[in-house]
N, C-alpha and C positions, 0 to 999 in steps of 0.2 A: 729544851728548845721548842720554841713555839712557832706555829705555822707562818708562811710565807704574807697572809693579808696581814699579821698583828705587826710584821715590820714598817710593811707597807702604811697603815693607822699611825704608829707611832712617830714616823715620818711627815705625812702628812700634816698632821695636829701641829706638829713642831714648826714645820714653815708654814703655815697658816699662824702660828702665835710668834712667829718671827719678828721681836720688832727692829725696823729701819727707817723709825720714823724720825730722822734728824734733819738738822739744816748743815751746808743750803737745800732745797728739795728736789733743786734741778741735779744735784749727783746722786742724790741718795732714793728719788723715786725713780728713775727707769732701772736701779738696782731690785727695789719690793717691786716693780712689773713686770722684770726675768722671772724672778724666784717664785711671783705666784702664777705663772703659767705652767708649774708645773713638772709635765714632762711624767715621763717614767720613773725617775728617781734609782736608777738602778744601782749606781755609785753607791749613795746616803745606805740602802735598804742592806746592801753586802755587807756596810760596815759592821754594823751592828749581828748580822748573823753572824759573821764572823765572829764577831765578841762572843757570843753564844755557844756556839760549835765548840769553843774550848772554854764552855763551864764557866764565863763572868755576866752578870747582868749586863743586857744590851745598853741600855738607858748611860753607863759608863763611856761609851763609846761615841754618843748623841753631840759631843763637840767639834771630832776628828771625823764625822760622817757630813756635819755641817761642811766643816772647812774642805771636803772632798767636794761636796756639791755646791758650795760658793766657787769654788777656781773652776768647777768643766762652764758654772754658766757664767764666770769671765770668759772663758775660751770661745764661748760659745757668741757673747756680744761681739769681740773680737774677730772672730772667724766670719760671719757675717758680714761687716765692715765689708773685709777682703775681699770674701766673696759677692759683694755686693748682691746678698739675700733678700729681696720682701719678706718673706715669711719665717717665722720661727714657732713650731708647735699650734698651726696654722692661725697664729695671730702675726700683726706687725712687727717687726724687729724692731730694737731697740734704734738704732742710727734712722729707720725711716720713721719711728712714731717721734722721737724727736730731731735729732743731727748727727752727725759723724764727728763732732767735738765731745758732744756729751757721752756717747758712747764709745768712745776711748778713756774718758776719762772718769768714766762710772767703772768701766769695768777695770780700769788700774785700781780705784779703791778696793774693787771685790778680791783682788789678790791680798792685796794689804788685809782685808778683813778675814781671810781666809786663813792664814797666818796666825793672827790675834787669835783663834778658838784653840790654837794649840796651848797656849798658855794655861789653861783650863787646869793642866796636867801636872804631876810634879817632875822634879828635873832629868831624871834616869829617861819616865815615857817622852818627854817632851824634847827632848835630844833627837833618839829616836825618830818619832814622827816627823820632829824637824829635818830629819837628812833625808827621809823618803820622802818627803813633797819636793824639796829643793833638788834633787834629783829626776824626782819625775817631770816639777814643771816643767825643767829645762829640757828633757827628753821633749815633754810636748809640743814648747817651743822649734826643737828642730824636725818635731815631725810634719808640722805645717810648713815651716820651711821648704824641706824635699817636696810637702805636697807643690805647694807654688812653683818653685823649680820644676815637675815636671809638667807643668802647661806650656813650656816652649819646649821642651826635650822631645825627641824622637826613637830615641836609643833605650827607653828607660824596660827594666827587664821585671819580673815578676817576683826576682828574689828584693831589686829595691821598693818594689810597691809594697810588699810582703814588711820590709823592714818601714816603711813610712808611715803604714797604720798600727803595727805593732806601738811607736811612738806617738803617733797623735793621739789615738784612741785606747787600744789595748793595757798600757803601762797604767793609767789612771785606774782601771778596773782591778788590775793587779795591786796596785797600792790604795786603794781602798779596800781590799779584801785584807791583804797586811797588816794596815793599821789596827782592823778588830782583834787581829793577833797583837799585835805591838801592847793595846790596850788590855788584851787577856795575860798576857807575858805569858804564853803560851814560847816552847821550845824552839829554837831556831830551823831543824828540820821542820817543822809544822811551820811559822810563817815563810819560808819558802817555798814548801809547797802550794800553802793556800794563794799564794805571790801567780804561782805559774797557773795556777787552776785558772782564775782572774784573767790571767794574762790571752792563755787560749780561748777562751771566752768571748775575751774582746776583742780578737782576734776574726773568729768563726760572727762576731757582734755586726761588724763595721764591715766586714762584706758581705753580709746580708742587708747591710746600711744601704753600700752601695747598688745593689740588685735591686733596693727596692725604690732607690731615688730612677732611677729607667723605668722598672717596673710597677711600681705602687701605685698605691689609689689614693689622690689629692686629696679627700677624704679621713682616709684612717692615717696616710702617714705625716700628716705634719706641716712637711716640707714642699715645694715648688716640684712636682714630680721632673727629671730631666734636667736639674740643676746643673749635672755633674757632665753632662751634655752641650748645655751652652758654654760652659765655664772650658770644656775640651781638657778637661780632665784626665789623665791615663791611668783609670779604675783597673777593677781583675776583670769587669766584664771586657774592658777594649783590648786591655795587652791579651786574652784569650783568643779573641775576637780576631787579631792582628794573626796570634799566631797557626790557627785555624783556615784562615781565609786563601781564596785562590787570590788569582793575580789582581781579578777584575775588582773584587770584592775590597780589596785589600787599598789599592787605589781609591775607591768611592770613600773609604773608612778615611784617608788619611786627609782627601780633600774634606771632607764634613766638620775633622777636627782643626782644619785650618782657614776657618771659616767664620765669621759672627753675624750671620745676619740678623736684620730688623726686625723679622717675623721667626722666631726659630720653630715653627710646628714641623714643617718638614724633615728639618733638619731631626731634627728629634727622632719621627717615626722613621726615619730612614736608616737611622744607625739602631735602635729598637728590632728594626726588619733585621738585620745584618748580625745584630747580637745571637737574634734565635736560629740564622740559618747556618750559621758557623758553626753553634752549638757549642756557643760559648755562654751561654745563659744555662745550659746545664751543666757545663762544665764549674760553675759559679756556686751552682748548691752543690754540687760534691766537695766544694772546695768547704764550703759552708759547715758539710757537714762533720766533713774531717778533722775540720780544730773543732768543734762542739766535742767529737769521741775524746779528742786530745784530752780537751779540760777534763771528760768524765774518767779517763785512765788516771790522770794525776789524783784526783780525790782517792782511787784503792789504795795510795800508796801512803797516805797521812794517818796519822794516829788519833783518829777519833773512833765516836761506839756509829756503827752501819745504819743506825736512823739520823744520826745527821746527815752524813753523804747521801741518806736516800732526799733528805729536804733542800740539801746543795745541787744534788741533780736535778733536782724537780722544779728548783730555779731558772735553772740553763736551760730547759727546757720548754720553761712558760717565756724565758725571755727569746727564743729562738722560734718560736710556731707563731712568729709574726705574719699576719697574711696578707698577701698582695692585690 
């Protein structure tokens, strides 16, 4: 198994020599404009260790790491839409560099093409792969779901938020890590294990996500910092927050979220203020840091030799010391 930058290279190379140069060009470039902004690639790069971890050439794996990473940055043009995003990986979104017709309907091809890389495979792996993407998608599909559902809710609890990002985000991670399995044919105990490692990962992933869209710096993270603020969102930092707060506080919190102003700066630093004095913004890295142990419990219990779980943990690791 080879270090964490040569996945990250071989990835890279690969959607840089990506081609999606077809007609017409109005669907198929704001597709090659997601896909070379980037990003971390954390999906694509799992797959392939995964393949590894159980003893097959990664480069086997380079089709089903694609089709992992073509559907999150459909999700991703998509999610945007909704969330009526400017920015994505701090360039323009797809719907604002072009329209909200073409980015609905670029990103329906990227499922479709997502799809087509399974074929790559022969029929036992491609069954396989086939029922864990068509599974997960639709998990994702209703993880966004629930998320949209809870911007008008008021009742929503920690264990549904817990389950929404599990689905939107977490499940994808998971099944990218699987598929490496899938494609090693590696034992059924071992792709379920490396399923949940993934799983808590993404889990401990997307609420540091969320910590950092209140918390980050426009700069390194990407994103509109406070996104999730104007949108009135019920993140782990607000239901904490909520559940933390005195009367006064608790009040201020629920008028802020029921609110859209013109100008949202204040709005912004004034639930920002209210996150840290509730101490629910600590409460947010314990939460943080508890699925990261999760995921690193799960790997002692998989059957592999101890320098790959030491390069699996040392993944989680670099992907988790994201700085704010």
């Amino acid at each position: 198994m080879q270090p964490l930058s040569y996945y990250q290279e071989i990835i890279a190379n690969h959607f840089n020599n990506l081609i999606v140069n077809k007609e017409p060009l109005n669907l198929y470039e704001p597709i090659k404009y997601i896909l070379s902004l980037g990003g971390k690639r954390m999906r694509p790069v799992l797959t392939l260790m995964s393949t590894e971890v159980f003893d097959v050439d990664c480069k086997k794996a380079l089709a089903a790491a694609t089709a992992v990473e073509v559907f999150h940055n459909f999700s991703l043009i998509h999610d945007d839409i909704m969330d009526d995003a400017p920015l994505r990986r701090g360039n323009e979104t797809v719907h604002e560099k072009w329209n909200i017709n073409t980015g609905i309907l670029s990103g329906d091809a990227m499922l479709i093409l997502a799809y087509q890389y399974f074929e790559q495979y022969d029929a036992n792996i491609f069954t396989e792969l086939a029922k864990l993407f068509s599974k997960t998608a639709l998990q994702v599909c209703e993880g966004q779901q629930y998320d949209v559902d809870f911007e008008t809710r008021e009742d929503v609890t920690i264990a549904e938020y817990l389950k929404m990002i599990e689905y939107k985000t977490a499940v994808l991670v998971g099944a990218a890590m699987k598929m490496g399995a899938i494609v090693a044919q590696t034992s059924e105990e071992n792709k379920n294990l490396i399923y949940d490692f993934g799983l808590n990962l993404g889990i401990a992933f997307q609420i540091q996500d969320d910590f950092l869209d209140a918390f980050g710096n426009p700069e390194t993270f990407g994103k509109q910092v406070g996104g999730d603020i104007i949108e009135n969102k019920k993140t782990f930092l607000y239901l904490k927050a909520l559940e933390f707060s005195n009367q006064k506080e608790k009040e201020q919190l629920l008028h802020l979220f029921s609110i859209q102003p013109s100008d949202n700066t204040d709005k912004i630093n004034s639930v920002k203020e209210i996150f840290d004095k509730t101490g629910s913004s600590r409460e947010t890295k314990k939460a943080i840091e508890y699925y990261t142990l999760k995921a690193f419990e799960t790997l002692e219990r998989m059957q592999i030799k101890d320098d790959k779980k030491a390069i699996l943990k040392a993944f989680g690791e670099k992907l988790m010391s994201r700085n704010v």
